[in-house]
C-alpha positions in Angstrom: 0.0 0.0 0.0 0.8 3.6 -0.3 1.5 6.5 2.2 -1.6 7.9 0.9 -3.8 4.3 1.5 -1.8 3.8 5.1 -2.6 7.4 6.3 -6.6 7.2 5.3 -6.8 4.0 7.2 -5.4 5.1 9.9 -7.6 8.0 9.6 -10.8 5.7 10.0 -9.4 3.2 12.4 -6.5 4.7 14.3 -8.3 7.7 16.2 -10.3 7.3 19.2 -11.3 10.8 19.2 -14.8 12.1 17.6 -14.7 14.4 14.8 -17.3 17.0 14.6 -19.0 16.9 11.3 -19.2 19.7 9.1 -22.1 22.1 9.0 -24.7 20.5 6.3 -23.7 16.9 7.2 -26.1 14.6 8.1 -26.0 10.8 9.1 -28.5 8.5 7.5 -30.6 8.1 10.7 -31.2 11.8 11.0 -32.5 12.3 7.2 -34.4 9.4 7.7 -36.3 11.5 10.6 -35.8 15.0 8.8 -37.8 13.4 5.0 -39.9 11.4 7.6 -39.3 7.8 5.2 -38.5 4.4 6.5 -34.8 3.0 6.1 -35.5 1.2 3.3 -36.9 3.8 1.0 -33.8 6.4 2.5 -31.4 3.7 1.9 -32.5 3.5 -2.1 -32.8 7.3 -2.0 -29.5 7.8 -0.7 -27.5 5.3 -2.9 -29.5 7.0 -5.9 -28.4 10.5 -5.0 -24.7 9.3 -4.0 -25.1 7.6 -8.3 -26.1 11.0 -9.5 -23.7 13.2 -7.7 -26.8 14.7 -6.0 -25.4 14.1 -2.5 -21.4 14.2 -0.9 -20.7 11.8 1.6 -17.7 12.0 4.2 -16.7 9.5 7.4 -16.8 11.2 10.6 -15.7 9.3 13.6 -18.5 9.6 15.8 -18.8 8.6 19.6 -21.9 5.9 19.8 -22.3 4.9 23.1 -18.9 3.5 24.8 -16.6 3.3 21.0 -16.1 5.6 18.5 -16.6 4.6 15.1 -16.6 6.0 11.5 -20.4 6.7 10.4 -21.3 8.1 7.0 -22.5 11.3 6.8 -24.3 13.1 3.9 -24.5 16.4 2.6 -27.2 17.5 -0.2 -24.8 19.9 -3.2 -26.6 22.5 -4.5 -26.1 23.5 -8.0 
């Protein structure tokens, strides 16, 4: 692997500390309440947006409950 490869994984596995996410990220969970669909339908919505370039997504470590783990978090881009 490259320096490039070894320094992203260690980015999503090697920190124990949180990461805030950026303003206008938002994990799947919390669209799912915001569009008020099931997880199904936000799943399909999602993975059609992410196909169409409609929606960024990032990795944020975030704390859930005793471990901190990478979540993915999407933002909507506006044209």
């Amino acid at each position: 692997m490259k320096n490039k490869d070894l320094e992203a994984l260690e980015k999503l596995f090697g920190k124990a500390v949180a990461e805030k996410p950026e303003k206008g990220f938002y994990t799947r969970r919390e669209l799912q309440k915001m569009w008020n669909t099931s997880e199904p339908i936000i799943s399909r919505k999602l993975s059609a947006a992410l196909k169409n370039k409609l929606v960024e997504m990032r990795m944020y470590r975030v704390k859930s409950g005793m471990v901190t783990r990478p979540i993915p978090h999407y933002r909507v881009i506006s044209k």
